[in-house]
Structure formats: C-alpha cells, structure tokens
C-alpha positions as CSV (number, residue, x, y, z in Angstrom):
1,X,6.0,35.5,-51.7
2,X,2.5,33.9,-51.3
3,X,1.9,35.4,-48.1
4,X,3.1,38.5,-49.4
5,X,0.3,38.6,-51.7
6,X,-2.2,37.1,-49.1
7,X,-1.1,40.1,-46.8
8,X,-1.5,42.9,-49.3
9,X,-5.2,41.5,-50.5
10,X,-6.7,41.4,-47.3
11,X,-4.8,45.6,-46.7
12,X,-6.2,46.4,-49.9
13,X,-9.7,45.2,-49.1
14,X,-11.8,47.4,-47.6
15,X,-15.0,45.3,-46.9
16,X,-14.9,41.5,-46.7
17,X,-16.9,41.2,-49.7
18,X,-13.9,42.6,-51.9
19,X,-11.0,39.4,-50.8
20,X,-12.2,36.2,-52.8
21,X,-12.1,33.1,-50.1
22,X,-11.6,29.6,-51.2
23,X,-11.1,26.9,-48.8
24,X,-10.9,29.6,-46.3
25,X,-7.4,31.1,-47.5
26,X,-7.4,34.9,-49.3
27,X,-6.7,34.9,-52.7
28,X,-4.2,37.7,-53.8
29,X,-6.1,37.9,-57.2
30,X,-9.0,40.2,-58.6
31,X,-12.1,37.9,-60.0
32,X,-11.0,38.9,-63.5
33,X,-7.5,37.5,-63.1
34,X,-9.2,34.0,-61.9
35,X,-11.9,33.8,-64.7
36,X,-9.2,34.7,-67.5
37,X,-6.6,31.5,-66.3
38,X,-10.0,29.3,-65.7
39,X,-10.9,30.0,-69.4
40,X,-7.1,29.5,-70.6
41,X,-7.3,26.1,-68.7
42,X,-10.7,25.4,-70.5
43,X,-8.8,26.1,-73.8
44,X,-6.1,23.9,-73.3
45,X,-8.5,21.4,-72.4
46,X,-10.7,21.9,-75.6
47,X,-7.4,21.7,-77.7
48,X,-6.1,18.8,-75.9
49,X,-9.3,16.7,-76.7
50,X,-9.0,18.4,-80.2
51,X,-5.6,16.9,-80.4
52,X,-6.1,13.4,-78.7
53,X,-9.5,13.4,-81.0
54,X,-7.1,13.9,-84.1
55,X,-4.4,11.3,-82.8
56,X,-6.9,8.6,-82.8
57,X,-8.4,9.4,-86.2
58,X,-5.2,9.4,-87.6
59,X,-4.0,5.8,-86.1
60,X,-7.3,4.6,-87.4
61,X,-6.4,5.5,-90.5
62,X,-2.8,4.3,-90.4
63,X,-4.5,0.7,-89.2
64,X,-6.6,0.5,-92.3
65,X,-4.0,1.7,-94.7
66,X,-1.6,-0.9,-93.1
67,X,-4.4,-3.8,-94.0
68,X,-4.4,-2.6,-97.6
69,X,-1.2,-3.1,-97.9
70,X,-1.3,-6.3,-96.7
71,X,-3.8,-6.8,-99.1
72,X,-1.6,-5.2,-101.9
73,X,1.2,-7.0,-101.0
74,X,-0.5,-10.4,-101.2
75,X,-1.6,-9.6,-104.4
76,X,1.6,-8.8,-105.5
77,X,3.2,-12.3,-104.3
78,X,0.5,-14.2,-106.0
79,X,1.1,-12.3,-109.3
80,X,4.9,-12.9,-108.7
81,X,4.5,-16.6,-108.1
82,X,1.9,-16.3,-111.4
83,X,4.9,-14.4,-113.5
84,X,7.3,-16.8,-112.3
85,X,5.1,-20.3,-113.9
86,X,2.9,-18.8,-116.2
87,X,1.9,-21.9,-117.8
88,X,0.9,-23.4,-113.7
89,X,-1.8,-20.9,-113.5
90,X,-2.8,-21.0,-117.3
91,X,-2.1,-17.4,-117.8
92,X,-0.9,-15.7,-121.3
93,X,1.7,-13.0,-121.0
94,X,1.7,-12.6,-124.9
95,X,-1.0,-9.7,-124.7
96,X,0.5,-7.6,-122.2
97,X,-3.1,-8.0,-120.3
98,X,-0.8,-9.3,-117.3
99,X,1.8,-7.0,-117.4
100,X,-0.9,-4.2,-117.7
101,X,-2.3,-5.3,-113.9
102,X,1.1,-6.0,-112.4
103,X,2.0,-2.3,-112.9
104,X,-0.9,-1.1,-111.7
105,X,-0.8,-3.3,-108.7
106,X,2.6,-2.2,-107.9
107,X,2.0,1.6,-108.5
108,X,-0.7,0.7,-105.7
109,X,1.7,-0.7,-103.3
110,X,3.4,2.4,-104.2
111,X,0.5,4.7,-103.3
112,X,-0.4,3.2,-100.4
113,X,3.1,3.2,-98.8
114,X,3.3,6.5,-99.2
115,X,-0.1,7.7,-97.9
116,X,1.7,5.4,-95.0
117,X,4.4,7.5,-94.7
118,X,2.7,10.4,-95.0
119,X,0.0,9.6,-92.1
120,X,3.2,8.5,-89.8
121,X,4.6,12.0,-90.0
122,X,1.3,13.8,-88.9
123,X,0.5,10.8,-86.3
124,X,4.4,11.8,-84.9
125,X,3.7,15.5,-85.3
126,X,0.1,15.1,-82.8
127,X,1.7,13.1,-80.5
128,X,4.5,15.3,-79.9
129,X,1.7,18.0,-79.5
C-alpha cells in the first residue's frame, strides 16, 4: 500500500518540484496534508504538557493537604488524651470552651479529608488522561 501511494505521487507530479522528498523517499501527501498532522501532533503535545502540568499541581496539593491532616489529626489525639484526664492537663470542661474547639477541630479533620478525597478523584481522572 505504501508504494502504491509512492508510485501514484511521483505519476501525478509533473515537475520535480511538485513530490515532497524527505530522506530521499517520495511522500504520497500534498504539503497541506503534512502541515495539518504536524500541527495536530503540536496539539497533543501542548495538551499533554497541559495535562502532566495539571497532574503535578494537583499531587502538590494532595501532599500538602495530607500534612494538614497529619497536623489535624495530632491535634485531635492530644485533645482526646486532654478529654480523657481533664484534671492532668488542668483543663475545665464545665464551660463548654473545650467542647467548643473539639468540634471545630474535628469538623476540620472532616473538611480536609474530603478536600482529600476530592483532589484523589481529579489526580485519578488526569492520569488516566
């Protein structure tokens, strides 16, 4: 099939000007033809580095989600082991002042494991891109 096309480029060319020659072989292929897959190529390229570029942003901010949640998480054992021996640490749980932050420092565990989540499925999606 190749020399098929090689054969009816160099019948259809009438001067030697009008068959395209690389690496001394005919191409079977008008000028246009070549420059439209060349710029397809370049724009699979471009989106490639668009995607890899995305990838890495996204597994950099998966890394520094995962170290707030090792923060979170710490914070959360040392407020457990507090709650567990109140009196040991000297803090009152009669106010509610306690129980206020615990909350909140759970509902940021929360947060954060879902942004986790969430940054997973999109880090999955670009790298089955």
């Amino acid at each position: 099939k190749a020399m098929a096309k090689i054969s009816s480029a160099l019948m259809l060319a009438d001067t030697p000007e009008n068959t395209l020659i690389a690496n001394r072989f005919p191409l079977a292929m008008p000028q246009e033809e070549i420059e439209e897959r060349y710029a397809a190529m370049a724009h699979c390229i471009a989106n490639k580095l668009a995607i890899e570029m995305e990838y890495l942003s996204l597994s950099n901010e998966i890394s520094k989600v995962e170290s707030q949640i090792e923060e979170s998480e710490a914070l959360l054992e040392q407020m457990n082991a507090q709650l567990a021996e109140p009196e040991k640490f000297g803090i009152d749980l009669s106010n509610g002042e306690f129980y206020e932050k615990y909350e909140a420092a759970k509902r940021e565990n929360t947060r954060l494991m879902v942004e986790w989540e969430r940054l997973a499925e999109e880090l999955e999606y670009a790298k089955n891109q």
